[in-house]
Each structure stands twice: as structure tokens, then as C-alpha cells.
N, C-alpha and C positions, 0 to 999 in steps of 0.2 A: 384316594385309592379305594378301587369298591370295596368291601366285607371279604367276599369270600376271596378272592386276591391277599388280600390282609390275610385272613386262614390258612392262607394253601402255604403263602410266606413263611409265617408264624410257624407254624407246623413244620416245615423240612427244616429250621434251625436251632428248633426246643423239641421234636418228636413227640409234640402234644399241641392238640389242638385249645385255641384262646383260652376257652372256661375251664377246658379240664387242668390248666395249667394256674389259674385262680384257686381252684379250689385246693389242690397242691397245695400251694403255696398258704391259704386260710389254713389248711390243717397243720402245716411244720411252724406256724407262726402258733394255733393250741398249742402244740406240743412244749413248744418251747414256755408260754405263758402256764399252764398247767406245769412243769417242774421248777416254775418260778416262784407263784405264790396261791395264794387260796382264794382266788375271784372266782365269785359262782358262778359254777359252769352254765348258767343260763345269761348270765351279765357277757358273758368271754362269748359265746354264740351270738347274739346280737353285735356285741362289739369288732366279732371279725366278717359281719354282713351275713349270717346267716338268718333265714326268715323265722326259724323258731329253736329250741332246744333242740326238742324231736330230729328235726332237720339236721342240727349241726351233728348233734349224736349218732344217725347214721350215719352219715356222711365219714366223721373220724372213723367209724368200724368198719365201714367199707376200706378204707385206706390204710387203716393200721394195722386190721381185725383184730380190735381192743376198744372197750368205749371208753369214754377221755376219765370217768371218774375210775376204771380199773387201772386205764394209764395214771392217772395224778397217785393212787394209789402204791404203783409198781416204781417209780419215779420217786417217793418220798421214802420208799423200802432201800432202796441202792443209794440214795445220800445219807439217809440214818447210818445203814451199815459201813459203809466208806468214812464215815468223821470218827 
């Protein structure tokens, strides 16, 4: 199947195109590892295929508009308070 065939597909049955639906999905996969445990935020960046910290840091703030160390922050606020 060509690429954009594949795109055009992709897209009318997720309402995102290929990448932007990767990157989604990099960032709910942080989030979820960021309220899990304390892997440095540059180890968890590399780990979810981002090219650098920097990268992965905007990237979460574009999507959350939060960066992932005010998230892991706000996340370990609302478990402390809740036990």
C-alpha cells in the first residue's frame, strides 16, 4: 500500500495523522511512567524514542501544556494527598 494511501486511511479511522498519533501515544505512555516512578526525565525521553530531553520536554508541553517534571510533581501531590 503506497504511504500516503496508508495516511489518508489512517487518518479517517484515528482523526490523526500516522506521527501525530505516535507522538500521542509517546506522551500518555510519560505520563503514565512519570506517576509511576522517578526515572530521569532524560533516561524516560530517550526511552520513549525521543531525540533529546529538550525534544521530549516540548513536545509533553505542547500536548499537556505542563512539562513532564511540573507533571511528575502535580501527580505525586494528588497520590500523597489521597493515601
Amino acid at each position: 500500500m503506497p504511504v500516503d494511501t496508508f495516511a489518508r486511511h489512517f487518518k479517517a479511522e484515528t482523526g490523526m495523522a500516522p506521527y501525530a498519533y505516535v507522538i500521542e501515544r509517546r506522551v500518555r505512555r510519560a505520563e503514565s511512567l512519570l506517576r509511576a516512578g522517578s526515572m530521569p526525565i532524560s533516561a524516560m525521553a530517550l526511552e520513549l524514542g525521543f531525540s533529546s530531553q529538550s525534544h521530549f520536554t516540548s513536545t509533553f508541553r505542547r500536548i499537556t501544556g505542563t512539562t513532564p517534571n511540573t507533571y511528575r510533581q502535580q501527580a505525586s501531590r494528588i497520590l500523597t494527598s489521597s493515601s
